[in-house]
N, C-alpha and C positions, 0 to 999 in steps of 0.2 A: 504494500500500500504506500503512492507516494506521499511524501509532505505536501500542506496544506500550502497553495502560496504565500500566505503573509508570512509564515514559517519562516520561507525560501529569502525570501524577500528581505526579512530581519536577521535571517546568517548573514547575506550578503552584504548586509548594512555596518556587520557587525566586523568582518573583515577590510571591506573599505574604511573603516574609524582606527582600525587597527596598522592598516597600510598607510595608512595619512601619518599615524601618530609615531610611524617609526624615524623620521627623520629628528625628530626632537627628541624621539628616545637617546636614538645616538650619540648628539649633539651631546646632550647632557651628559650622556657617560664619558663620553671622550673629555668632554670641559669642565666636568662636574666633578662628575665620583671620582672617576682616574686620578689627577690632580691631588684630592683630596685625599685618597687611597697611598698615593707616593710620599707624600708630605705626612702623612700616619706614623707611614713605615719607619720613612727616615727620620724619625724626632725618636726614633727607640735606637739609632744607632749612636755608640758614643767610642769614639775611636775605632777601632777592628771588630766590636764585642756590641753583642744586644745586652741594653739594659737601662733603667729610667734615671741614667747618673745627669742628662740634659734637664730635666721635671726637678730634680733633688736640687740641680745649681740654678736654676729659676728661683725656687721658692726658698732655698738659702740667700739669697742675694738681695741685698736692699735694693739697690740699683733695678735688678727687675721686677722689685715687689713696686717700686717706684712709679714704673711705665703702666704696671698696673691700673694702680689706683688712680693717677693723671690720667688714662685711658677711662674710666670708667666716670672719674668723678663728672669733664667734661663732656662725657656723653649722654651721663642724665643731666645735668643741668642745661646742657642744650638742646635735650629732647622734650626736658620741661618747660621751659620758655620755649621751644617750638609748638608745643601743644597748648599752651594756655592762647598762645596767639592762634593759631588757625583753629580751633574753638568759635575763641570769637569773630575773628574773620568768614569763617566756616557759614556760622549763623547767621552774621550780618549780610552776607551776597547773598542770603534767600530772601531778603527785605528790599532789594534794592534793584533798580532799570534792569531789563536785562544787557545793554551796551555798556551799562561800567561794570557788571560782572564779568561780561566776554570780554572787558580788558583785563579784568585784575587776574580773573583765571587765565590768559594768554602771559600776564606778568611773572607769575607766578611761575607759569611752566618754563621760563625762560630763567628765570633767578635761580628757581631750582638746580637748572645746572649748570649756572654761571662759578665754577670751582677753580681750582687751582691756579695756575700762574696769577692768572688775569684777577681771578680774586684778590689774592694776597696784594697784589699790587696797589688794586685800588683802597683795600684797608688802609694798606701801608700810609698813600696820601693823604688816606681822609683821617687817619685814626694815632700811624705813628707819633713817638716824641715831638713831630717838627709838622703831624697831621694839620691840615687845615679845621677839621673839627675837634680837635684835640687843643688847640690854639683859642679858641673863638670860646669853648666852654671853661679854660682857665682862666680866660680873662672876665671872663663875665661874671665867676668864681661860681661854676655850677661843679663845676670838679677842682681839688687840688692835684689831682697827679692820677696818672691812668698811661698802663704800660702794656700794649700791646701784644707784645711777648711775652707775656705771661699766662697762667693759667686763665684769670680773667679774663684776657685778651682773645682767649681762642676757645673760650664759653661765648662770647661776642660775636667772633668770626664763625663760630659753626651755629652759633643760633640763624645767621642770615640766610645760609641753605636749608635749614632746617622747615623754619616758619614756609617760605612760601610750599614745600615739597607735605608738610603736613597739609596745608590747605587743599593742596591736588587730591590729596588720599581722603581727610576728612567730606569734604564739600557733595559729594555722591552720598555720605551715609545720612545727612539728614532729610533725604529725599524720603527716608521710613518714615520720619513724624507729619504725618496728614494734619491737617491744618485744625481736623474738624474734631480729634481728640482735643485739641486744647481748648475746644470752647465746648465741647461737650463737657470736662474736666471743670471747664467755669460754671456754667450752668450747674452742677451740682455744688460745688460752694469750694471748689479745691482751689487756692492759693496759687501763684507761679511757682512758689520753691515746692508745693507738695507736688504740682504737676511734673515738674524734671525729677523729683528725686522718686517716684512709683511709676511714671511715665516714659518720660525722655532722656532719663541716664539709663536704665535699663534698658532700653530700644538701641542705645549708641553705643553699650558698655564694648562689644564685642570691636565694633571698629575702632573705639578709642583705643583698646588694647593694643590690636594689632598694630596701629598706627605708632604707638610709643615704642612697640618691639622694632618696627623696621624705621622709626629715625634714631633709636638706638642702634643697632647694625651699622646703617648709614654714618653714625659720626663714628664710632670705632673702628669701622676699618676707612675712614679717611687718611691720606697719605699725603697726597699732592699738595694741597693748601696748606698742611699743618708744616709742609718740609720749604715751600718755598716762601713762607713767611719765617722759618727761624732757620734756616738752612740747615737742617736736622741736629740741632742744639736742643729741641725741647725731646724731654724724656717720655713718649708715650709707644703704645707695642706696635704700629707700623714703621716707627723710624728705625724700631730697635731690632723688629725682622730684616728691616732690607737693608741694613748698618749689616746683619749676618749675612744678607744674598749677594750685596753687590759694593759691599765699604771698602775703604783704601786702606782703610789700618789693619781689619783683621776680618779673615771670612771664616767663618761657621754654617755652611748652609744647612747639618740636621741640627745645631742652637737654633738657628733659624725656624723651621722645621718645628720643634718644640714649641716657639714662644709663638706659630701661628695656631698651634692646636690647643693651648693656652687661651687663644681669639675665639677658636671654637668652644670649645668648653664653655665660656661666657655665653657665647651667643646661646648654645642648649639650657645654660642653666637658665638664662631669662626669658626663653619659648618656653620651657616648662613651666616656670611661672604664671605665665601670661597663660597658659593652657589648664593650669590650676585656678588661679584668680575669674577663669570666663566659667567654669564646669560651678564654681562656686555663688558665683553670679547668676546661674541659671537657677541652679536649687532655692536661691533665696527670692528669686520672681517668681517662681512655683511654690 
């Protein structure tokens, strides 16, 4: 007895989806996992011999407990000031023409990956010791002193990619809160703060999540802006991998190798987080 057409019809569907999806299968293992796979391997090499003596001289060492923590501190506090901002930004372009929203989201996507040289540069002008805004707010004595190269400086520097690239990822999820929950939520006598906090943080909790995890990502493995603003003098872990991949003083590439799987480990422990903090989020809207 043959098969039913649609049957037929839904194999064939089901191998064309699989035929299509092979080229990015590839991709990704060849760019993805493989890479990732070698760079495993070799952070367990330590001289001629397997063994976690790379991990032991990490976490022995100030200097890489260092890059750590300058890696981590500036990437929450730029991921947090990137999200308090496109929040409000977020919210505010649903209130407003739709032609200054098509500019400020064309702005956005544009600043979002205005990085490296060209960034640093323009700080440099506007922000260094000798910055044109850096000059203008001393005298006017809104600031006594503000150093660029510094941690401050590059909480600053990565909040400006940060904010518009939150905006891009935020700005779609408040297309869930319909217009007509909040005034059904009024009609019955619910306040604004009681409407977001049973309403509209729970509807958004999932994208703000994800949104903090990937402009976390985002500043911690920045490289480019952070090296040609301090010409890799500040201590955080992409300066201090590729100081292993590609330095004039001394190479290490499985040190290297180690302190990127160091990068990784961060990144899992703060997905799990974030995959903890949503499951929990769910249970308590339910």
């Amino acid at each position: 007895m043959s098969a039913p057409p649609s049957a037929s019809v839904g194999k064939r569907g089901r191998w064309l989806a699989l035929l299509c999806l092979l080229p990015f299968a590839l991709f990704f293992l060849l760019f993805q996992i493989a890479p990732l796979v070698w760079v495993a391997i070799h952070s367990l090499i330590s001289g001629d011999s397997w063994s976690l003596a790379n991990f032991q001289k990490i976490f022995a060492s100030r200097f890489y407990l260092q890059a750590i923590q300058h890696s981590l501190q500036i990437a929450f506090w730029s991921s947090l000031i990137g999200m308090a901002f496109a929040i409000l930004g977020s919210y505010s372009l649903r209130q407003v023409d739709s032609k200054l929203r098509d500019f400020v989201m064309a702005f956005s996507n544009m600043t979002s990956n205005f990085a490296g040289v060209p960034l640093a540069f323009a700080f440099i002008i506007l922000l260094g010791f000798n910055g044109t805004l850096t000059l203008l707010l001393k005298q006017s004595g809104v600031i006594s002193d503000f150093n660029l190269y510094s941690k401050t400086g590059l909480i600053v520097l990565y909040s400006y990619f940060q904010i518009p690239l939150g905006v891009l990822l935020l700005y779609p999820a408040f297309d869930a809160l319909r217009a007509d929950w909040r005034e059904s939520a009024a009609l019955l006598g619910a306040s604004p703060w009681q409407f977001w906090r049973h309403i509209g943080l729970p509807v958004l909790t999932p994208a703000l999540l994800g949104t903090f995890v990937i402009l976390l990502a985002n500043a911690l493995g920045a490289y480019a802006t952070v090296y040609a603003l301090t010409t890799g003098n500040f201590n955080v872990l992409p300066i201090r991998i590729a100081a292993m991949v590609a330095g004039d003083i001394s190479l290490d590439p499985n040190m290297g190798s180690a302190l990127a799987m160091v990068l990784v480990g961060l990144m899992l422990v703060i997905t799990a987080a974030q995959q903890w903090l949503l499951k929990r989020s769910y249970h308590v809207a339910h």
